[in-house]
C-alpha positions as CSV (number, residue, x, y, z in Angstrom):
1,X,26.8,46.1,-31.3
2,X,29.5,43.8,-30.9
3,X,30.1,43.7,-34.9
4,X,30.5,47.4,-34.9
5,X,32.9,47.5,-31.7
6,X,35.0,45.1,-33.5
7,X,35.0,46.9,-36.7
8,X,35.0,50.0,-34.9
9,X,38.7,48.8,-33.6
10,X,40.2,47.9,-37.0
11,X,39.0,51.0,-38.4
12,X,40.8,53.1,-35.3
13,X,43.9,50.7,-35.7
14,X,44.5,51.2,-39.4
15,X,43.7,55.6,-39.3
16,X,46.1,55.4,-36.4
17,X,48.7,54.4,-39.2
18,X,47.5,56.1,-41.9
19,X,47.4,59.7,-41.0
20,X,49.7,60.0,-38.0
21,X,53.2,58.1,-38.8
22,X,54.9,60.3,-36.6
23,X,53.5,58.3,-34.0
24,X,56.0,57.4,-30.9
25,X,57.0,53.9,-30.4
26,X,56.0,53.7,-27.2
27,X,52.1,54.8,-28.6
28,X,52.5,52.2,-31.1
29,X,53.5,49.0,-28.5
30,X,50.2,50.6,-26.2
31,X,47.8,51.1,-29.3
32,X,48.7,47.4,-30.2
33,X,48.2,46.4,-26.6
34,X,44.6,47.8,-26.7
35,X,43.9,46.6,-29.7
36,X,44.8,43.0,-28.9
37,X,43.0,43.3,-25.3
38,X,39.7,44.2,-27.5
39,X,39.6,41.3,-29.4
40,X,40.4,38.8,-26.7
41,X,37.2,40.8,-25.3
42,X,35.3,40.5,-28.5
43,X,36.5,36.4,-28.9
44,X,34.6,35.9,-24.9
45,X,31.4,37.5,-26.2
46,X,30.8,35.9,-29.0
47,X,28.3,33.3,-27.6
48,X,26.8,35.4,-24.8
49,X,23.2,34.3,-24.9
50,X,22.2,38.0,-23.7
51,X,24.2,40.1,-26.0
52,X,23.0,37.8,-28.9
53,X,19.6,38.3,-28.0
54,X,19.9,41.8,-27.4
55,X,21.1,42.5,-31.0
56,X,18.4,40.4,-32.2
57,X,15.3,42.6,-30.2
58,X,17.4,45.5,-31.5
59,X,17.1,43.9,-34.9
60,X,13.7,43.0,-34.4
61,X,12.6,46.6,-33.2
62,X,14.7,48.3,-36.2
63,X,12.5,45.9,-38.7
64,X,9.7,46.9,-37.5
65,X,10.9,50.6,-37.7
66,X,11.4,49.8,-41.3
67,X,8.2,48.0,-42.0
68,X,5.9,51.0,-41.1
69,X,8.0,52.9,-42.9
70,X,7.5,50.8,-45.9
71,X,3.8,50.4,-44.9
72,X,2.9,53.8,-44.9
73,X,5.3,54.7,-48.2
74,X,3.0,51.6,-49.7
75,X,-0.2,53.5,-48.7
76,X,0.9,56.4,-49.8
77,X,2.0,55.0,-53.4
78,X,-1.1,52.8,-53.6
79,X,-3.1,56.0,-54.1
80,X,-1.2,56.9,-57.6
81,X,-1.9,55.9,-61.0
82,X,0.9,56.8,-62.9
83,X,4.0,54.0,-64.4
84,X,6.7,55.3,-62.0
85,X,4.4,55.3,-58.8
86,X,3.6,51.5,-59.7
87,X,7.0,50.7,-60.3
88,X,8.5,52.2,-56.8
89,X,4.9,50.3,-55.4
90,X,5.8,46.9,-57.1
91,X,9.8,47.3,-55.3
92,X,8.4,48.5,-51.9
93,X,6.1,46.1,-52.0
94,X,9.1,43.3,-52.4
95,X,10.8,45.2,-49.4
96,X,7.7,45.0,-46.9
97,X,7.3,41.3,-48.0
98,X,11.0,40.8,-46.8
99,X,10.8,43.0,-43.7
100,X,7.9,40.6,-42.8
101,X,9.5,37.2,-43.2
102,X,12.9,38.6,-41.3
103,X,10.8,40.1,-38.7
104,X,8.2,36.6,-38.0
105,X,11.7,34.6,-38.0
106,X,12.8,37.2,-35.6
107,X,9.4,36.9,-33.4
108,X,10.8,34.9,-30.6
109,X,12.9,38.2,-29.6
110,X,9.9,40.6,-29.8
111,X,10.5,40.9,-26.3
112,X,12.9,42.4,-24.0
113,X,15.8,39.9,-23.2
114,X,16.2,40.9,-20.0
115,X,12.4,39.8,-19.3
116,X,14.0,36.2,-18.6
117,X,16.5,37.2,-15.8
118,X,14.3,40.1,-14.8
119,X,11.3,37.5,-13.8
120,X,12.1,34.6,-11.6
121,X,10.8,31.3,-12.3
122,X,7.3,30.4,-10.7
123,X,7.6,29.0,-6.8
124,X,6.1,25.7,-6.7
125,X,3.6,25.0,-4.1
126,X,4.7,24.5,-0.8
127,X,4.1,20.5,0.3
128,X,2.1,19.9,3.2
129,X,4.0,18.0,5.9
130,X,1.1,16.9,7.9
131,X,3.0,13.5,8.2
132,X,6.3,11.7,8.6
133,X,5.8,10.2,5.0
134,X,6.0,14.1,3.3
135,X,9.5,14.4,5.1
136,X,11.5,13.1,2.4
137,X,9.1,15.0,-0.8
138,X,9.9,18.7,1.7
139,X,13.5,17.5,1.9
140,X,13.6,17.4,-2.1
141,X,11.5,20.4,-2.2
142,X,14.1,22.2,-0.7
143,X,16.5,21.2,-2.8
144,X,15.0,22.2,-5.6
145,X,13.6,25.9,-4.5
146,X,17.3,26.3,-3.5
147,X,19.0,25.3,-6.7
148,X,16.6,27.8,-9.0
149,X,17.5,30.3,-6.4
150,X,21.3,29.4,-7.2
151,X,20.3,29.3,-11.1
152,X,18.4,32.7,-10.6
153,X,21.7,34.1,-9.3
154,X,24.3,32.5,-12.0
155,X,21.9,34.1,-14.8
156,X,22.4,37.5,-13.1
157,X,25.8,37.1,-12.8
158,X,26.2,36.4,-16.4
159,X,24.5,39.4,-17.0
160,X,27.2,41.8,-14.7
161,X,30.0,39.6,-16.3
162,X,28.7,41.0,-19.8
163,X,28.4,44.8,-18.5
164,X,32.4,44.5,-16.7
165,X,33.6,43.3,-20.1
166,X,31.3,45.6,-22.3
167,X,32.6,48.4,-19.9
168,X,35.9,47.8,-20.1
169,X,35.5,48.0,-24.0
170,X,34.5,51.1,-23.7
171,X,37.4,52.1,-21.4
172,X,40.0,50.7,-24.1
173,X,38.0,52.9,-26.8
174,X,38.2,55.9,-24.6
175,X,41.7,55.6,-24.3
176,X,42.5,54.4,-27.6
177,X,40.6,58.0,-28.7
178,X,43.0,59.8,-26.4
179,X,45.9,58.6,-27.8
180,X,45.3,59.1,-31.4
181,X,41.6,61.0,-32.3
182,X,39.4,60.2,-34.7
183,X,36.1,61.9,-36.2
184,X,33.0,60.3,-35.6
185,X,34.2,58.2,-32.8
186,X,32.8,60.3,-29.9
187,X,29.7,60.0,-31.2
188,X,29.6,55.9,-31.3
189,X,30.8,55.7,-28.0
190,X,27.6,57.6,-26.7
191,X,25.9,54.8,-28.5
192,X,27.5,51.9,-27.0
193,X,27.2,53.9,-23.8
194,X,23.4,53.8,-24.0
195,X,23.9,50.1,-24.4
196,X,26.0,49.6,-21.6
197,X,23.4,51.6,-19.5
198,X,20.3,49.1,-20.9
199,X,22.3,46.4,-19.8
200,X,23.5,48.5,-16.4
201,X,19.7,49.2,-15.8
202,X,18.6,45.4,-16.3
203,X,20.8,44.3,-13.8
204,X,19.7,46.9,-11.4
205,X,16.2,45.3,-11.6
206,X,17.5,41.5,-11.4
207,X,19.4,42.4,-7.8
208,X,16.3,44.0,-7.1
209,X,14.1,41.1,-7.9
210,X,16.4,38.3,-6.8
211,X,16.7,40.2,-3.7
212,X,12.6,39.8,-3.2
213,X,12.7,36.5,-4.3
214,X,15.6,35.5,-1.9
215,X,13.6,36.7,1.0
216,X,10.3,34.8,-0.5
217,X,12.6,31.5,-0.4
218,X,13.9,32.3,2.6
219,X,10.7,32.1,4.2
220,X,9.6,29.5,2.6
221,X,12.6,27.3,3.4
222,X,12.1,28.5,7.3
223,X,8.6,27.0,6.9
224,X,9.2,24.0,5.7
225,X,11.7,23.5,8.1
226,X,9.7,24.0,10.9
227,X,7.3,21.8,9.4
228,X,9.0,19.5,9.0
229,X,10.6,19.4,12.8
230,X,7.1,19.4,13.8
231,X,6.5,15.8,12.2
232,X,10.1,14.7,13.0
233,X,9.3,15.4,16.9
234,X,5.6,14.0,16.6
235,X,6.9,10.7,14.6
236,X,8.8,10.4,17.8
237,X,6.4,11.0,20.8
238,X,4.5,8.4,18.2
239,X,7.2,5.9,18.3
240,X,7.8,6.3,21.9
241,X,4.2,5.4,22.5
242,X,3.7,2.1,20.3
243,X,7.0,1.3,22.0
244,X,5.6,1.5,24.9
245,X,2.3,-0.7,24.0
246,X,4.3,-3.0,22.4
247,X,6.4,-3.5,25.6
248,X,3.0,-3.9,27.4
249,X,2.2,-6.5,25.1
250,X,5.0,-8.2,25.1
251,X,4.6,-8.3,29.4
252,X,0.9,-9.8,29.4
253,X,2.3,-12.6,26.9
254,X,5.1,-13.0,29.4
255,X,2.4,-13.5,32.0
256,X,0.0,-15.2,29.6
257,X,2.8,-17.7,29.3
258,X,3.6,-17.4,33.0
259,X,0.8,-18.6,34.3
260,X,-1.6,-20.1,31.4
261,X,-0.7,-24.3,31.4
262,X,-3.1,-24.6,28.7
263,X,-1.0,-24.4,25.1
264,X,-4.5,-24.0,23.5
265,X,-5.6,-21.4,25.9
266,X,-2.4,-19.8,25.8
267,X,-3.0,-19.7,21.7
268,X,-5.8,-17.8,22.0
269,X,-4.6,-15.2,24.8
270,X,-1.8,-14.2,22.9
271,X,-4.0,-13.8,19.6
272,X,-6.3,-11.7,21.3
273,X,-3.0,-9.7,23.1
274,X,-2.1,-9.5,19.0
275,X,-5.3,-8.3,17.9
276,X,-5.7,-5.2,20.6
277,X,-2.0,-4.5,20.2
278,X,-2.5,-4.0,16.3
279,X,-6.0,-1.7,17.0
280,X,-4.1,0.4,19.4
281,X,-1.8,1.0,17.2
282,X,-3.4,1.8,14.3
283,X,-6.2,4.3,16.4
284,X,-3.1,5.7,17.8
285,X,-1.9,6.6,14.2
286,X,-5.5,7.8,13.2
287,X,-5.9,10.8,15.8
288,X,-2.3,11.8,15.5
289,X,-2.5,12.5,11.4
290,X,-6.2,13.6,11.2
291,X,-7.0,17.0,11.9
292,X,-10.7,17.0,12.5
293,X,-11.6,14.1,14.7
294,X,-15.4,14.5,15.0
295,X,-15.5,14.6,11.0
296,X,-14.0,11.7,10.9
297,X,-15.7,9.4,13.4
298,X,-18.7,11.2,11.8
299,X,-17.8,10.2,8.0
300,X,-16.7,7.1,9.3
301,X,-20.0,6.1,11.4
302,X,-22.1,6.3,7.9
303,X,-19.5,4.5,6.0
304,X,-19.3,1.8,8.6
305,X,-23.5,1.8,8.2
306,X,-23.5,1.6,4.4
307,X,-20.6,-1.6,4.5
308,X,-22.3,-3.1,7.5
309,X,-25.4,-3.4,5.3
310,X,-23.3,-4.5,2.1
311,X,-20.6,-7.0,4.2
312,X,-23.5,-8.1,7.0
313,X,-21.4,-11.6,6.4
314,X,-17.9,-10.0,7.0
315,X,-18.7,-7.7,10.2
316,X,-20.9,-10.7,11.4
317,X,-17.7,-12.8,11.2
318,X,-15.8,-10.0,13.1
319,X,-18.4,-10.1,16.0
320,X,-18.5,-14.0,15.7
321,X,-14.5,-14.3,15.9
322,X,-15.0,-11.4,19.8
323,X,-17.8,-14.2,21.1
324,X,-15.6,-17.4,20.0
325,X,-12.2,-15.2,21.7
326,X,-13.9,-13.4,24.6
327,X,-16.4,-16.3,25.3
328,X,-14.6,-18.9,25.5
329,X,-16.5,-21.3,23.7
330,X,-13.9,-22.5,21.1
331,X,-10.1,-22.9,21.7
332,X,-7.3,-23.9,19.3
333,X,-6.7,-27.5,19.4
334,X,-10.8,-28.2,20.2
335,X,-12.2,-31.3,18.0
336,X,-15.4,-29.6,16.5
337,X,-18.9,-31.2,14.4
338,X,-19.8,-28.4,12.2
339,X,-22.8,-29.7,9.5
340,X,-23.4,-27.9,6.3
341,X,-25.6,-28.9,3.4
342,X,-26.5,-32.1,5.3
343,X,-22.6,-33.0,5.8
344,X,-21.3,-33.1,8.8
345,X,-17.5,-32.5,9.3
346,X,-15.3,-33.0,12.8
347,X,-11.5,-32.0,12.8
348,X,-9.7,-30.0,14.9
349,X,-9.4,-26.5,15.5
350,X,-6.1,-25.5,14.3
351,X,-6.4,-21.5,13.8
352,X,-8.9,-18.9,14.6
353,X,-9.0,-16.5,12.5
354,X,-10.6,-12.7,12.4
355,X,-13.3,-13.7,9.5
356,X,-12.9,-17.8,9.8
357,X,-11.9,-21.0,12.3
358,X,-9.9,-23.3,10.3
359,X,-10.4,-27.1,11.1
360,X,-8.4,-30.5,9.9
361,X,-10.2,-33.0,9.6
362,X,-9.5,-36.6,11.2
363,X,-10.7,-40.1,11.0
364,X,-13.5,-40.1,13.2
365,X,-17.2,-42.1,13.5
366,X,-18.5,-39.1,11.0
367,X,-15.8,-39.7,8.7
368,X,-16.4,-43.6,8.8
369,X,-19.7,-43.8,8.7
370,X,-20.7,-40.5,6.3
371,X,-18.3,-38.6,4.7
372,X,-15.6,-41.4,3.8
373,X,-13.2,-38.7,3.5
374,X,-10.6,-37.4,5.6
375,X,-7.6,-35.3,6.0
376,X,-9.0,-31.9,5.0
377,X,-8.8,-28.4,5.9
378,X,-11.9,-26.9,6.3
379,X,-12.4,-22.9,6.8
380,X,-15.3,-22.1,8.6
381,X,-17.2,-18.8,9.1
382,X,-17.2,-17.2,12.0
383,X,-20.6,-16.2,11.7
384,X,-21.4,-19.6,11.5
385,X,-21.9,-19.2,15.8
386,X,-24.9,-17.1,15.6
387,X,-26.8,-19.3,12.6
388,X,-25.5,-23.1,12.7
389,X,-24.9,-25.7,15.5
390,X,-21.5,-26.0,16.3
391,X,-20.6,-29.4,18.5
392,X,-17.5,-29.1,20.5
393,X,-16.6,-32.9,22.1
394,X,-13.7,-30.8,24.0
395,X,-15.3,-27.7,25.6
396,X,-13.0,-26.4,29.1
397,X,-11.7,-29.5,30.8
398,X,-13.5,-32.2,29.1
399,X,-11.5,-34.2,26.6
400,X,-13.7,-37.4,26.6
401,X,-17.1,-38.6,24.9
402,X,-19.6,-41.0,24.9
403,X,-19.9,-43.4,22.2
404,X,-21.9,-46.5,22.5
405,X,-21.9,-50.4,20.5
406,X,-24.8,-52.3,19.7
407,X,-24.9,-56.3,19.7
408,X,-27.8,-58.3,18.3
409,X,-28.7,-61.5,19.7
410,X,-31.7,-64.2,19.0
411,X,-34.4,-64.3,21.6
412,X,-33.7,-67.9,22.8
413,X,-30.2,-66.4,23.6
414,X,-28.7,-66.1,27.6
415,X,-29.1,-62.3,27.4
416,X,-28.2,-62.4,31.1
417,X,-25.0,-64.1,30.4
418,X,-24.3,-61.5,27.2
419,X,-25.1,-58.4,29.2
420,X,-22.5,-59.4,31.8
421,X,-19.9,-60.6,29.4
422,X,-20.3,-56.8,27.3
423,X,-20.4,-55.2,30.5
424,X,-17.1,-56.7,32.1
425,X,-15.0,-55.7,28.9
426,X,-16.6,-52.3,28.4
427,X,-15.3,-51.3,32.2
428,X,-12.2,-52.9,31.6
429,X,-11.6,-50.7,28.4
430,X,-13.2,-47.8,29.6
431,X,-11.8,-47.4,32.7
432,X,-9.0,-45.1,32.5
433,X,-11.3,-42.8,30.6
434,X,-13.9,-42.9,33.0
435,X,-11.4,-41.4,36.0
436,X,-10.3,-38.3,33.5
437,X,-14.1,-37.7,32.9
438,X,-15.4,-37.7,36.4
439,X,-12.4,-35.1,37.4
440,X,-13.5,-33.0,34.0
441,X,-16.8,-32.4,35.2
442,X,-15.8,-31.4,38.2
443,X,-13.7,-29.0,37.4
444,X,-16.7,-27.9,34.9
445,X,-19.1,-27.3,37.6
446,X,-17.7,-24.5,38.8
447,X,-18.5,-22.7,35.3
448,X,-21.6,-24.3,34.7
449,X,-25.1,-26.3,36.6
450,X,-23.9,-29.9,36.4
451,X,-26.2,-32.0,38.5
452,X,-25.8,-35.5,37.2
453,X,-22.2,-36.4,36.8
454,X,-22.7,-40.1,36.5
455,X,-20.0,-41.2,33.8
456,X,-19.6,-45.2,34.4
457,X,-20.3,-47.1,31.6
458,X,-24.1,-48.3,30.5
459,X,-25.8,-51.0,29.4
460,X,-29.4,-51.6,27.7
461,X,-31.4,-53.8,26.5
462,X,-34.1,-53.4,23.6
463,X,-36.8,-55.5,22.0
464,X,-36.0,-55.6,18.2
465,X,-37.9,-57.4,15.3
466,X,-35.2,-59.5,14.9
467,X,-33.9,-60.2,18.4
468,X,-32.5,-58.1,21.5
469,X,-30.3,-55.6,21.2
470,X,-27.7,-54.7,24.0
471,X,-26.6,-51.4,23.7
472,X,-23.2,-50.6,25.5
473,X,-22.3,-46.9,26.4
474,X,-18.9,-46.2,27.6
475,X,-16.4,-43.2,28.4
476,X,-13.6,-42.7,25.6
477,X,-10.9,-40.0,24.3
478,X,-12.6,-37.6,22.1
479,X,-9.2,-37.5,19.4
480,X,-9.3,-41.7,19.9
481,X,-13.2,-42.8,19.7
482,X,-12.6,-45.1,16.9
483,X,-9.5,-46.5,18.2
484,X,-11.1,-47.5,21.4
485,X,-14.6,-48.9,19.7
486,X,-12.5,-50.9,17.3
487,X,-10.6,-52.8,20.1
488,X,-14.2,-53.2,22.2
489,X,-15.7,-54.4,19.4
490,X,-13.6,-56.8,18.5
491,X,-13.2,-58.4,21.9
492,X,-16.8,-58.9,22.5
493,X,-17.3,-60.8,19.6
494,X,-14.6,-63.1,20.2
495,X,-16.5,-63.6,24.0
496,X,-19.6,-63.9,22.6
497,X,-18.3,-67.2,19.9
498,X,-17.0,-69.0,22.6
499,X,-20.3,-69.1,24.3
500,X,-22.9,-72.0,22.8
501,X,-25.7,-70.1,24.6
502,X,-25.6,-66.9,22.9
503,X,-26.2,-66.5,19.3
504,X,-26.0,-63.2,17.4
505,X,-29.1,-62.4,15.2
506,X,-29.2,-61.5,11.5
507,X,-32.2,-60.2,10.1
508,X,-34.6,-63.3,9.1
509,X,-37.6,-64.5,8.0
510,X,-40.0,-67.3,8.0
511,X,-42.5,-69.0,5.8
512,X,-44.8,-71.8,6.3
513,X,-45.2,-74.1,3.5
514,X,-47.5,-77.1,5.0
515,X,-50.5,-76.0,3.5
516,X,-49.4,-75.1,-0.1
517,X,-50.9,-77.0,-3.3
518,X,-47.5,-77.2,-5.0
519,X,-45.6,-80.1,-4.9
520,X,-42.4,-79.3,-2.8
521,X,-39.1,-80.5,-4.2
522,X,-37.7,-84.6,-3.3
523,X,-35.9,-84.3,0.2
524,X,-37.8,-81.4,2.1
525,X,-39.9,-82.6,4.8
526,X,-42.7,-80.2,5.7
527,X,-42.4,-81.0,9.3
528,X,-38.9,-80.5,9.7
529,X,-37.3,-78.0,7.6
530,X,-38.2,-74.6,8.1
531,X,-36.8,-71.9,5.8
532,X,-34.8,-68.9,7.8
């Protein structure tokens, strides 16, 4: 259409000067005016996407026009016989196959152009803001809806731009018809009326659609909005809550500290203030952001079933860890025995976990006489309470153990004399450790039924093979045993050498020779010598 405006002009242009020359000067300067005005129009539309494509579906729908002309021309021809018929078949039958190529590379413009700015793109679906998280995908949401809204409008826009221009055309033909007639020009005005009105009519339908789809947006956009207020104002009654647990937390640690002495005691108090802080929390979290409660504790009751039976280990650890924390049995900084595979291992407590207690080990009477090694950290399972025998040599109050020495000494030894001697420097190592022990069990009978509290250090007396053995049973540090038995042991048998009367026994043995039929070796007298 454009093509034929433009040539259209020149044509009007150079009659103008051909048949009228008497033409006033002042006409002339105004034709040339027009003239220039309706190029600088036709330079702007060369590259509008809509008029191009609108000259190509007119192209497209003329083809096809042609084609069933052709076609039925062809059928028509195909029924004859005679040389001329074949010949006018043979060229119509080149034209249809070149109607057909120009019209498939034409296809993409089989429909209406306006189709694309008639029909707004697709609305994605709306996000669900059920929780603070979807705030930030609904802010980007809205963004988007509202920049294909402001695409939607620029593509109508473009369209009224084209229909103001093609207009005023075909206001500058007009007048350029009044000023100097032409034949045949009323008539191609009415054409590029029609044209203008196609295009008029389009844009009619895209107000009318954008107007719709502005409303659909708008409500959309309102929505959201809401939505997402909704979440903004729960996120913050939400935050205003675990604030407020938090701050209740952080007041029974205060008091926790306050008034628990006990730094091991005071470990465990503020795990356990941890560990219900963290589950308030997180149930909070649940029942705000899930709809239907009942399904879930429902859903959730056979899933915790169906794990319970597949992690028995794991939840059995998580009951074992509220027995060791709410009964008191085990504290951080207790010196445990725990045996496993026929090994036992004593360290102390230095964590407790929610699946394990962690131990390190330490040179102890275990380590010395068993393991020989040392210095380890050992996790233990928490379920290990309900299936194994757990020692603890510092339960409560208690920090002291017994341990006990035994002495050998030959039967023609002054047991008496040994006895008394072990005795005198067991009490006077022992001592100190004997005070803290009798105060410890006091303090312990007010938890449990402690009838015999009798702590002072004991001494015994057995009949061995070999000679008599006096055992000696003392009071000691449960972190120091070894230190203690090391400096007992060695002062005893420096009391014990001094003395002529007391001689420590070694395993022996005795054989009588004086009736053997051997003959014994020069310098051995049967009578005297007696093998040990």
């Amino acid at each position: 259409m454009i093509k034929f405006l433009l040539s259209f002009i020149l044509l009007v242009t150079t009659t103008l000067f051909a048949q009228d020359s008497n033409t006033s000067k002042e006409d002339f300067v105004k034709i040339e005016m027009i003239n220039q005005h309706i190029d600088d129009i036709r330079n702007s539309l060369k590259s509008n996407i809509w008029l191009i494509g609108y000259q190509n579906h007119t192209t497209y729908k003329n083809l096809i026009t042609e084609l069933e002309v052709v076609d039925r021309q062809v059928k028509k021809l195909s029924r004859k016989r005679d040389k001329k018929s074949k010949d006018n078949l043979k060229e119509l039958l080149e034209e249809q196959d070149r109607l057909e190529k120009q019209i498939e590379l034409l296809m993409e413009y089989k429909n209406s152009p306006f189709l694309k700015i008639i029909k707004p793109d697709e609305i994605d679906e709306k996000p669900d803001v059920s929780n603070p998280f979807m705030i930030l995908p609904a802010y980007s949401y809205i963004k988007k809806i509202e920049q294909d809204r402001e695409n939607y409008k620029e593509k109508i826009n473009s369209l009224k731009n084209l229909i103001t221009k093609l207009k005023e055309a075909e206001s500058l033909l007009k007048e350029l018809y009044e000023l100097q007639p032409i034949p045949s020009v009323e008539e191609r005005l009415l054409i590029t009326s029609k044209d203008i009105l196609a295009f008029n009519g389009a844009y009619k339908l895209a107000m009318t659609t954008y107007e719709v789809y502005s409303k659909k947006v708008d409500r959309i956009l309102v929505e959201i909005k809401n939505d997402i207020k909704e979440q903004m104002k729960r996120a913050l009654n939400i935050g205003i809550f675990i604030v407020i647990i938090i701050i209740i937390s952080l007041m029974f640690k205060f008091i926790s500290k306050k008034y628990i002495k006990d730094n091991e005691r005071f470990y465990m108090a503020n795990k356990a203030i941890n560990f219900i802080n963290f589950t308030l929390i997180v149930i909070v979290l649940l029942f705000a952001y899930i709809e239907n409660v009942s399904y879930f504790v429902t859903i959730l009751g056979f899933a915790s079933a169906g794990m319970a039976i597949a992690m028995k280990d794991w939840f059995m650890s998580i009951l074992g860890w509220m027995v060791i924390v709410f009964g008191g049995s085990f504290h951080v900084g207790d010196r445990i025995k725990v045996q496993k595979d026929g090994l036992p291992y004593v360290g102390d407590i230095i964590d407790i976990s929610l699946l394990r207690i962690t131990i390190l080990e330490d040179i102890t009477l275990t380590s010395y006489m068993q393991n020989r090694r040392s210095g380890r950290v050992i996790f233990i399972p928490n379920n290990y309470v309900f299936t194994t025998l757990i020692a603890n040599y510092t339960h409560g109050s208690i920090k002291t153990v017994w341990d006990g020495i035994d002495l050998t000494i030959t039967f023609d030894s002054n047991h008496k004399k040994a006895i008394k001697i072990i005795g005198d420097i067991t009490k006077k190592y022992s001592k100190g450790y004997t005070d803290i022990a009798r105060k410890s069990l006091v303090k312990l009978r007010n938890q449990y039924s402690i009838k015999h509290t009798k702590i002072e250090p004991r001494i015994y007396s057995f009949l061995e093979p070999h000679g008599l053995t006096i055992s000696t049973w003392y009071m000691t540090n449960s972190y120091a045993a070894l230190t203690l038995r090391s400096s007992i042991s060695a002062d005893i048998v420096d009391a014990i050498n001094k003395e002529d009367d007391i001689q420590v026994a070694y395993p022996t043995q005795t054989i009588d020779v004086r009736h053997t039929q051997r003959k014994l070796p020069e310098g051995i007298d049967v009578n005297k010598d007696i093998l040990h």
